[in-house]
C-alpha positions in Angstrom: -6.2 42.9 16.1 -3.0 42.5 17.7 -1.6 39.3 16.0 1.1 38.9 18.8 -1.7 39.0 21.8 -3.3 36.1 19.6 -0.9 34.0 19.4 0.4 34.1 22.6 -3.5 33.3 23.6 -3.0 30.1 21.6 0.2 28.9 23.4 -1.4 29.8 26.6 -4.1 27.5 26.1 -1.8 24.4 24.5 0.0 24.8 27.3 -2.3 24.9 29.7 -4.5 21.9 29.2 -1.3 19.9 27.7 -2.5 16.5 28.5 -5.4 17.4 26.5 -3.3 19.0 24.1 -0.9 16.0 23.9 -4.3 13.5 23.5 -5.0 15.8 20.6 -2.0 15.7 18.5 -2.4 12.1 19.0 -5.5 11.1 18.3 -5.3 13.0 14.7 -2.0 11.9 14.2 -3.2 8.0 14.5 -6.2 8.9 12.1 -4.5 10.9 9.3 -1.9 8.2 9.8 -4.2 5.1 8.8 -6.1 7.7 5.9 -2.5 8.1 4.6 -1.8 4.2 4.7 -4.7 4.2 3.1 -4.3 6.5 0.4 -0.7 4.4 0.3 -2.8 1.1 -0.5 -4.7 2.6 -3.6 -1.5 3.8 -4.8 0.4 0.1 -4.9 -3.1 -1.4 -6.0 -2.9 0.9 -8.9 0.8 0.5 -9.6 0.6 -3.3 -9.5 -2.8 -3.4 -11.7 -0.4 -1.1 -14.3 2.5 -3.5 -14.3 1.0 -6.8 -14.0 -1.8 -5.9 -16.7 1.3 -5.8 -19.3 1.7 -9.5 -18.7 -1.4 -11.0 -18.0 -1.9 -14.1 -20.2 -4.6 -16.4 -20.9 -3.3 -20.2 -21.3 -4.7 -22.5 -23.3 -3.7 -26.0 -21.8 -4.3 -29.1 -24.1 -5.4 -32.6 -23.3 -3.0 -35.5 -22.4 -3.9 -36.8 -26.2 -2.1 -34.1 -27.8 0.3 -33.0 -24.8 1.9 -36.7 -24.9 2.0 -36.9 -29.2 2.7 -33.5 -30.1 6.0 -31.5 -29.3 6.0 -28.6 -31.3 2.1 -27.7 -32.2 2.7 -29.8 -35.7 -1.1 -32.3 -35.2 -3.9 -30.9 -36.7 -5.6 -30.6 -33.7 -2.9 -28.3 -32.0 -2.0 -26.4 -35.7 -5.6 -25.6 -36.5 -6.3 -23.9 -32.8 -3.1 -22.3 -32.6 -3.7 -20.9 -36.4 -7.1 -19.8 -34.5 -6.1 -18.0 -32.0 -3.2 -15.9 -33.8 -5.2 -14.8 -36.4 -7.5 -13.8 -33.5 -8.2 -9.8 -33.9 -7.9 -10.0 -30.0 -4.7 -11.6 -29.8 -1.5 -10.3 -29.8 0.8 -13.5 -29.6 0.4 -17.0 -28.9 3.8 -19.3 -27.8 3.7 -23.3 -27.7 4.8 -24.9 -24.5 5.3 -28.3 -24.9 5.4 -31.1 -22.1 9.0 -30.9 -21.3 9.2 -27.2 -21.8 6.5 -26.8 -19.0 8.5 -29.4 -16.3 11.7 -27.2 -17.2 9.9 -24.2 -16.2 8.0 -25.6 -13.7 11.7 -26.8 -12.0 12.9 -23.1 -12.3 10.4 -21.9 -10.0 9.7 -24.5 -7.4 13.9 -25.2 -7.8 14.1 -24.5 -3.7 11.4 -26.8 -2.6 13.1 -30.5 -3.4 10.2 -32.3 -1.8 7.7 -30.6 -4.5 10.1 -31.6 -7.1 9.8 -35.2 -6.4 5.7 -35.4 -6.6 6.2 -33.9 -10.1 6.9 -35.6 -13.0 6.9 -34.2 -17.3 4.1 -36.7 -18.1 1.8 -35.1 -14.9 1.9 -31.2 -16.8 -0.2 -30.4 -19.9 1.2 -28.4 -22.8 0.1 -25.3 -23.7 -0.4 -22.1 -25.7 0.6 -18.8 -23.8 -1.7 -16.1 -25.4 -1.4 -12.7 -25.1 -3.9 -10.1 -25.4 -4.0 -6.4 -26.7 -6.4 -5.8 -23.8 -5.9 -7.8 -21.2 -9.7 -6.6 -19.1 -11.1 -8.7 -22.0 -9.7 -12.5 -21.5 -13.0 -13.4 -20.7 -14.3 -13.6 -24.7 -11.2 -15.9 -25.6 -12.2 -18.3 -22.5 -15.5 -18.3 -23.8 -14.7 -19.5 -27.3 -11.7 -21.6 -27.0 -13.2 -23.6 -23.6 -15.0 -25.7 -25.7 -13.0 -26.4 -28.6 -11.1 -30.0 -29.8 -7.9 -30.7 -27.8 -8.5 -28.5 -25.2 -8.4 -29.3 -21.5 -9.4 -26.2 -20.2 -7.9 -22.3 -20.4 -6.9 -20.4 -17.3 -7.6 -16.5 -17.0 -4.7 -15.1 -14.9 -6.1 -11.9 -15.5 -9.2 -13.5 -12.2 -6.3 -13.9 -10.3 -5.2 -10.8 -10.3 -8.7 -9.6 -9.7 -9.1 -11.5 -7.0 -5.8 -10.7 -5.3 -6.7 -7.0 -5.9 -10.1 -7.2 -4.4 -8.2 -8.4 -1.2 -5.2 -5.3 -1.0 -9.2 -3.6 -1.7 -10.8 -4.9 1.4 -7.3 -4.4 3.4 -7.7 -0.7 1.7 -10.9 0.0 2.9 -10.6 -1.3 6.2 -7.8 1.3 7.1 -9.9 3.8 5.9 -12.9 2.8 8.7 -10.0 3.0 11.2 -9.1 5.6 10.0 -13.0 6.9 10.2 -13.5 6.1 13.6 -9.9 7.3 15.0 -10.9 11.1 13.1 -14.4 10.8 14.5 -12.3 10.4 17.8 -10.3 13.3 17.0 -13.1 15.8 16.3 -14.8 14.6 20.1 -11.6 15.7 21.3 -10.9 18.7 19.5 -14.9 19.6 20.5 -13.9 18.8 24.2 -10.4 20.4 24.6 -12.1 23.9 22.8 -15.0 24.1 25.6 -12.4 23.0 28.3 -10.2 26.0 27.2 -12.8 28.5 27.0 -14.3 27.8 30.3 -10.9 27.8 32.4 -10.5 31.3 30.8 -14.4 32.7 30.8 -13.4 35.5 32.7 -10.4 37.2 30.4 -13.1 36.6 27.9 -15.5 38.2 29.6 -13.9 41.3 30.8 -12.2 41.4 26.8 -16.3 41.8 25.8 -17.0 44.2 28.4 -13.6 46.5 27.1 -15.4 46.2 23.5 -13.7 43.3 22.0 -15.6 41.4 19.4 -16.8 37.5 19.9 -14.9 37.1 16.4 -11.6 38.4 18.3 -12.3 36.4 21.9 -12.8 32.9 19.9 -10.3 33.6 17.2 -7.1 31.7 19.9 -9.7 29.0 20.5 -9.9 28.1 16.5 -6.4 28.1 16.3 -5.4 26.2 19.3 -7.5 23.3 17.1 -5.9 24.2 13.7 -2.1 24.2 15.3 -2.9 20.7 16.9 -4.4 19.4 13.8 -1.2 20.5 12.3 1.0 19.0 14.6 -1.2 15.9 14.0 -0.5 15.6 10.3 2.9 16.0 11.2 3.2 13.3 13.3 1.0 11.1 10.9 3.3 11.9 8.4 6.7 11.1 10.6 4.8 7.9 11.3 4.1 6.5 7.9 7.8 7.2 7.7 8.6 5.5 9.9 6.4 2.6 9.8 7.9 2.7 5.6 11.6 1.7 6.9 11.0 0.3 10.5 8.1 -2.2 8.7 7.3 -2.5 5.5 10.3 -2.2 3.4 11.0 -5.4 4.6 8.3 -7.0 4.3 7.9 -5.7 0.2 11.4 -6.9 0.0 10.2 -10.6 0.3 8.0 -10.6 -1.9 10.1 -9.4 -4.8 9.0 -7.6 -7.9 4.7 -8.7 -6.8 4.1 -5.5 -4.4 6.1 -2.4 -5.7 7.8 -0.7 -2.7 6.3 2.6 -1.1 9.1 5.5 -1.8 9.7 8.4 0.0 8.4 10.5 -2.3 4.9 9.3 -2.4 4.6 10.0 1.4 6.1 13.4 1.1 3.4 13.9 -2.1 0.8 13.7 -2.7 -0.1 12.0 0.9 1.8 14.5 3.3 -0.2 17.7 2.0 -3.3 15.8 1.7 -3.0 15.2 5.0 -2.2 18.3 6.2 -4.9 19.7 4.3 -7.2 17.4 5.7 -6.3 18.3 9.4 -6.6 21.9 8.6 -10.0 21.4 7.7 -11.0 19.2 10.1 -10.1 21.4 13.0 -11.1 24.2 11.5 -14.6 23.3 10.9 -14.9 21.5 13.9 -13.8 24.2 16.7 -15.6 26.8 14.4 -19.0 24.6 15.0 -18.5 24.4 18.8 -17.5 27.6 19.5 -20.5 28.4 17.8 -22.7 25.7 19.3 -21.2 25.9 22.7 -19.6 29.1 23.3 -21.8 32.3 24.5 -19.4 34.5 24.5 
């Protein structure tokens, strides 16, 4: 098998269906784009369930009776839970916030918004204790037993908010990834289409090639890799556009919002996602003419 005559079958037939060709390229590239975005997503869901797990805390806040009376966890109310929960097997550390420690703090962050700092006043925030775990997935046992207990006004789990704030990067996640579904289902029509289109405007090369003694594997071989080089050039373009879409879009958009969503580098588009991707296409393509030349193709 001549490996020139093959490939200059392949360029033939990109060439000459090139709208088809050009559809193609683009329909895979939109479709390993949004599976890369999406791979992209579990990435930065993992990364910010590593870094924010190392300081969720569960806090303890107290009731206005000892909030207002005790400023540094001395009552025997605030002594006796704090001794509690630090002796805890669960714990790791436990810090007092008084009253006037949590309106200092509470002016630090809210220190651009003026109007907010006039609602609030020392007296209107509860003191509390800032516990942190050795295993943050397991807050939920020191809200159970500490809920309930004298002087305390309730105890807040951070570690559901950041469940809950995952669960929606999650649904974001797996909504690119059914875009992504239907744009490659998309792309395999196509490929499907553009593979019968070629083979019929060149039925009669392929015919005459059969009656000289050519095999069907050596006739349909251009056909396959007319679909494997678009679905390459597909994956390239996906790739270029998840570049692009990194500095054009979201870089500053991650930017605002400071240390919460770690920022997509370079390197994580380039690997693992960029040979994924081109993996993926491969395949894809592959499998897909190799089916309808199969299905559709007699000769």
């Amino acid at each position: 098998m001549r490996a020139s005559f093959v490939f200059s079958e392949v360029i033939t037939g990109l060439r000459r269906n090139v709208t088809m060709t050009i559809a193609m390229i683009l329909t895979t590239a939109i479709s390993l784009g949004m599976f890369g975005g999406g791979l992209l997503f579990v990435r930065t869901i993992d990364k910010m369930q590593a870094n924010f797990l190392d300081d969720v805390e569960v806090t303890v806040y107290l009731d206005d009776e000892v909030s207002s009376t005790d400023s540094a966890c001395s009552s025997q109310t605030c002594a006796t839970l704090r001794q509690s929960l630090e002796t805890n097997p669960a714990v790791e550390s436990v810090v007092y916030e008084n009253r006037e420690q949590a309106y200092q703090r509470f002016q630090d962050i809210f220190e651009g918004q003026p109007d907010l700092l006039e609602l609030a006043r020392p007296e209107s925030l509860p003191a509390s204790l800032h516990v942190k775990l050795f295993d943050p997935e397991r807050s939920d046992v020191i809200v159970q037993e500490y809920s309930e207990q004298e002087g305390v006004d309730h105890v807040n789990d951070q570690n559901k908010f950041l469940e809950r704030f995952l669960d929606v990067l999650n649904a974001g996640r797996n909504g690119t990834f059914i875009v992504a579904l239907i744009a490659a289902l998309a792309a395999v029509l196509l490929i499907a289409n553009t593979i019968q289109v070629s083979a019929f405007t060149r039925r009669t090369e392929v015919g005459i090639m059969r009656l000289v003694g050519a095999t069907r594997w050596y006739t349909q071989l251009p056909f396959l890799l007319e679909a494997v080089v678009a679905g390459v050039l597909g994956a390239i373009v996906g790739t270029g556009g998840l570049v692009a879409l990194k500095y054009a879009v979201l870089d500053s958009i991650l930017e605002k919002t400071g240390d919460v969503v770690p920022k997509i580098e370079l390197l994580e588009i380039f690997f693992p996602v960029a040979p994924i991707l081109l993996g993926v296409s491969i395949l894809i393509s592959a499998v897909t003419g190799y089916v309808t030349l199969r299905l559709y193709v007699r000769h």
